[in-house]
C-alpha positions in Angstrom: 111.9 76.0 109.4 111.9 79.9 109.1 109.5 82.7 108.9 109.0 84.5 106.1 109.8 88.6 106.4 110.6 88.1 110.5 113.0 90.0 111.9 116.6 89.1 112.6 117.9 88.1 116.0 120.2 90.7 115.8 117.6 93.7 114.8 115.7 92.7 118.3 118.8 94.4 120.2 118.8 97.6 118.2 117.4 100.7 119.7 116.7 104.0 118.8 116.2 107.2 121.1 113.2 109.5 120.7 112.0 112.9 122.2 108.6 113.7 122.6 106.9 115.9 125.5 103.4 114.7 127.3 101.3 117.1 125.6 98.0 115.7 127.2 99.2 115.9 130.6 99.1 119.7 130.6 96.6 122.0 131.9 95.6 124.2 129.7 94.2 126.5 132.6 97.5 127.0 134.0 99.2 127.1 131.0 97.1 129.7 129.4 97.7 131.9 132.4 101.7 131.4 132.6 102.0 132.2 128.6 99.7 135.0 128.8 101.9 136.6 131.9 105.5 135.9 129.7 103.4 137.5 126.6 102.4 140.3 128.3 106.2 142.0 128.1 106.8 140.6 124.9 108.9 143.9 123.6 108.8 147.4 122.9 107.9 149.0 119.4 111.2 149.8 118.3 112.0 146.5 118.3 112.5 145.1 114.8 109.6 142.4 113.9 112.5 139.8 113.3 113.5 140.6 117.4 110.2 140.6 118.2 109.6 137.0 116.4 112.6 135.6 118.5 111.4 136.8 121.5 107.9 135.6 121.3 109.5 131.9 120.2 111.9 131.8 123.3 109.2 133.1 126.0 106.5 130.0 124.1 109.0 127.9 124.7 110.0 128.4 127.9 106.3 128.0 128.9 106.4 125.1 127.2 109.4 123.5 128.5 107.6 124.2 131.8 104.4 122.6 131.2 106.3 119.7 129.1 109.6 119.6 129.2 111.0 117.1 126.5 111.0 113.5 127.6 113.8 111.1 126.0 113.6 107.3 125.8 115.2 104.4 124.1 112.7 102.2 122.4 113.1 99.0 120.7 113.5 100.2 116.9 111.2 97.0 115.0 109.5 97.6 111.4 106.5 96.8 111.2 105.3 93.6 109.4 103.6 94.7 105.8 101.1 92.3 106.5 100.3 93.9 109.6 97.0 95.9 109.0 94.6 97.8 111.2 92.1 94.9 111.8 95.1 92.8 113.3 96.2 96.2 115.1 92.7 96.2 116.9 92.3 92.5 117.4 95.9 92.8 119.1 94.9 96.0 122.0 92.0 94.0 122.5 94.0 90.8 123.4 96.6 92.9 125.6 94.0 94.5 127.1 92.1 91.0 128.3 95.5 90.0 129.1 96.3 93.1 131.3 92.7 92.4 133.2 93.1 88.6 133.6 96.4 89.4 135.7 95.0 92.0 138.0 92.2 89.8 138.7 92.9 86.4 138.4 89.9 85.3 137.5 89.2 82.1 135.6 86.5 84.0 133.8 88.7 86.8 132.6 91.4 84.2 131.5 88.9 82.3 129.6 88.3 85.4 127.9 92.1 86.4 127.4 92.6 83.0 125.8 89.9 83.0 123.6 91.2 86.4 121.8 94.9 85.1 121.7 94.0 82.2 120.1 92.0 84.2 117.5 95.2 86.8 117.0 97.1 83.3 115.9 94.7 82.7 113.4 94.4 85.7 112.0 98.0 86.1 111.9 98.5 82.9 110.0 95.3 84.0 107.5 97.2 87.7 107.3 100.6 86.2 106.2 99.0 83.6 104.1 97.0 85.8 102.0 99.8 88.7 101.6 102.6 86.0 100.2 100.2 84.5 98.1 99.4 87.7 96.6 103.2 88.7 96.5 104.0 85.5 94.5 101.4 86.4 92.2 102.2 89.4 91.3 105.8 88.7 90.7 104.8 85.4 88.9 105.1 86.7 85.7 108.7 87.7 85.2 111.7 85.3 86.7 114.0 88.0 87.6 111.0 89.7 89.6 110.3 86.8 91.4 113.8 85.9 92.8 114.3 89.3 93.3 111.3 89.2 96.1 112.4 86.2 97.2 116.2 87.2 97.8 114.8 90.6 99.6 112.3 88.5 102.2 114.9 86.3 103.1 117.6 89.2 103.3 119.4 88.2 100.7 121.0 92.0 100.1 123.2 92.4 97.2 126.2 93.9 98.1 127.6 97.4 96.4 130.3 96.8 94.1 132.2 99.9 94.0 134.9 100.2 90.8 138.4 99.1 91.5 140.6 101.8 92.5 143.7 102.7 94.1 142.5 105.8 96.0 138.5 106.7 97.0 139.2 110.2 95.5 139.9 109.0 92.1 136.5 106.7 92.3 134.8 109.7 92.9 136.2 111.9 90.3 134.9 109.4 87.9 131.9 108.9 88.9 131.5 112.9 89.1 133.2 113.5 85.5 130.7 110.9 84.0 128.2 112.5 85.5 129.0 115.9 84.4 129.3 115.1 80.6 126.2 112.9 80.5 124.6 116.6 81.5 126.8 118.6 79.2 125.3 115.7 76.1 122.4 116.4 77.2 122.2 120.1 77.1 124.1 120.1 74.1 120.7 118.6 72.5 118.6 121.3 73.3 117.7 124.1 71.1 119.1 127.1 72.2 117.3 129.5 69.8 115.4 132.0 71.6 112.4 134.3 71.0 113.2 137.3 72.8 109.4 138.6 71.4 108.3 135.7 74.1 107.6 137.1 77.7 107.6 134.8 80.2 106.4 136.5 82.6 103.2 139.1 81.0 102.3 142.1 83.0 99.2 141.7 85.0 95.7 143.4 84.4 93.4 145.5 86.4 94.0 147.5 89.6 96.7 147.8 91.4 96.7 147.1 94.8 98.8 149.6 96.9 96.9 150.2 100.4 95.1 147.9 102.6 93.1 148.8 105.3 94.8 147.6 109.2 93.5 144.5 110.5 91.7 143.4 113.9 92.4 140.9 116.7 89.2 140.1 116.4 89.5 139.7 112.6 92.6 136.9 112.8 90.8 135.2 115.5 88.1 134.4 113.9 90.1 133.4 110.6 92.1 131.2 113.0 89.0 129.6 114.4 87.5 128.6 110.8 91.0 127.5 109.6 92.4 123.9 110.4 95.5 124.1 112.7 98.7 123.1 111.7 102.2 123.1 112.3 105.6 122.2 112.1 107.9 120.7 114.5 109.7 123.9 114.4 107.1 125.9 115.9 107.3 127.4 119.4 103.7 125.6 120.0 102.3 122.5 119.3 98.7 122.6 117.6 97.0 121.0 120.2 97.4 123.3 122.8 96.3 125.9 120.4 
């Protein structure tokens, strides 16, 4: 007996550590207020803009670190099975949930309940794994190396990497780099290297040139940021929810 695409014993013990900060938990009130007082002696004009960028960064997060500071946690690290959908995902908080209420009450009614939704998780686990295998055998039905090839990776068969016999790790990898290199020398040595010089790849633009713009507003940028989707990067100073 086994089960197809489950995890390995040993992948249940392995853990990963994440950061995050509780985002929801602040109040935006007294946030608003704190950033507004740090903002407030952001700089002086003779600052360069670069200084200025820095400075505004380091006072956002400082606010920020305030409000949130970064919370780290070790979590289970499991994949997710690919049969695992969103109907499953909500049929699942749904069981928890009745779970979590038939404890706190203890209630025959509200266990009744919680049983009723685990036993329908079972069965639409079974129907979920069921239908994604027998669509995964059909589709690698029609070519026997395909096929064995799914089978070997849902029952972890991994192939190994065969490296070339050598001596010394260095001389493997000056091979495989000196191969490398003349497969891109053959290559280039195909190519026409005939060239129109009458051919501008780059033509000169037409109409008006555009050398003075008229200063912008607060006001102006604020309403451009309130019609524009927020987004940003893990690198900026604030996340786009609190904006």
């Amino acid at each position: 007996m086994f089960s197809l695409l489950s995890p390995s014993p040993e992948s249940f013990n392995e853990k990963k550590t994440i950061t995050f900060r509780n985002i929801k938990g602040i109040s935006h009130d007294e946030f608003s207020k704190d950033l507004h007082e740090e903002l407030l002696t952001l700089g002086n004009e003779e600052d360069s803009f670069e200084n200025l960028i820095s400075l505004y960064n380091s006072k956002c997060n400082s606010v920020l670190n305030h409000h949130a500071p970064t919370i780290t946690k070790q979590i289970k690290d499991r994949q997710s099975a690919p049969w695992f959908d969103g109907e499953y995902k909500v049929l699942r908080n749904f069981r928890r949930k009745a779970e979590k209420k038939w404890k706190n009450s203890e209630s025959l009614a509200d266990r009744k309940h919680y049983e009723q939704l685990r036993d329908q998780c079972i069965e639409l686990s079974d129907r979920k794994k069921q239908e994604f295998f027998r669509t995964q055998f059909w589709k690698h039905s029609f070519s026997p190396k395909s096929l064995f090839s799914f089978v070997n990776t849902f029952l972890d068969r991994d192939k190994c990497l065969t490296l070339p016999s050598s001596e010394s790790l260095k001389d493997t990898v000056d091979e495989f780099n000196t191969y490398f290199q003349d497969k891109i020398d053959t290559i280039r040595s195909k190519f026409d290297h005939t060239y129109d010089q009458t051919h501008d790849c780059f033509p000169s633009s037409y109409g008006e040139k555009l050398s003075e713009f008229e200063p912008t507003t607060i006001e102006e940028i604020d309403q451009i940021l309130k019609e524009t989707e927020l987004k940003t990067s893990p690198i900026d100073p604030l996340p786009a929810s609190i904006l």
